[in-house]
C-alpha positions in Angstrom: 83.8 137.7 -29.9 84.6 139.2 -33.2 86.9 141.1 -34.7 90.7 141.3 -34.0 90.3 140.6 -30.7 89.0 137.1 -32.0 91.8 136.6 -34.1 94.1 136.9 -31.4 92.2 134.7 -29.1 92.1 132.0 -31.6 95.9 132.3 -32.6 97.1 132.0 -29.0 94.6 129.2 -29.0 96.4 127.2 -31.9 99.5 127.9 -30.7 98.7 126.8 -27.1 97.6 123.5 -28.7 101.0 123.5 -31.2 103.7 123.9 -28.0 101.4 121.4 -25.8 101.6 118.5 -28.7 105.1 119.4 -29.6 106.1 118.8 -25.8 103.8 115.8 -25.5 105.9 114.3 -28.7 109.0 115.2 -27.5 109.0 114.2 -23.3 105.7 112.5 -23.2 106.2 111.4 -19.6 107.0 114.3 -18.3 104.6 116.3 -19.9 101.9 113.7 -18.3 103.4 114.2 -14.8 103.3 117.6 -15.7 99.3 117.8 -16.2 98.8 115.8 -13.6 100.7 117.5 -10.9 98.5 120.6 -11.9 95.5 118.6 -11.7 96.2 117.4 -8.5 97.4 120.7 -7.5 93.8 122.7 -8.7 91.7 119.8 -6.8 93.7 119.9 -3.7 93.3 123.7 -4.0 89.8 123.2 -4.3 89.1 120.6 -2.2 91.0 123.0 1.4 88.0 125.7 0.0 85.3 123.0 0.6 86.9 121.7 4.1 87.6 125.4 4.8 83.8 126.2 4.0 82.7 123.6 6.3 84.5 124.0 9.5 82.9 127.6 9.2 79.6 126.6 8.6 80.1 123.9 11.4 81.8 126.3 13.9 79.2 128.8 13.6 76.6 126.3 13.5 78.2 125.0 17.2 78.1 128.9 18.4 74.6 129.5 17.4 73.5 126.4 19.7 75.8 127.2 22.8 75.1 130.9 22.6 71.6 129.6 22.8 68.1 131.7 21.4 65.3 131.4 24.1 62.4 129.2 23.6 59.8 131.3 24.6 60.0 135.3 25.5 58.1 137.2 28.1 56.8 140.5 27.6 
């Protein structure tokens, strides 16, 4: 990026970090708990989408082989 645009990104950036170390300094534990709770929060989040993604493979998977395709065809 260039430009303004780039300028704005990199402000919000700094000032991101400024309010995050400021906090930190200020209520270090909670600020912890804080970033943890999110963390576990974005992993739990992620880790449903992975069990989701496997029952359906599983499930369908489990149709496929009681629906049954023939062995052999006769024409």
């Amino acid at each position: 990026m260039k430009g303004p645009q780039a300028g704005r990104m990199r402000a919000l950036s700094q000032l991101s970090w400024w309010l995050i170390r400021a906090q930190f300094k200020t209520r270090r534990a909670a600020t912890l708990l804080s970033m943890l709770a999110i963390a576990l929060g974005v992993a739990l989040g992620y880790a449903i989408h992975l069990i989701n993604d496997a029952a359906l493979s599983d499930f369908s998977r489990a149709m496929k082989s009681v629906q049954g395709d023939p062995d052999a065809v006769i024409a």
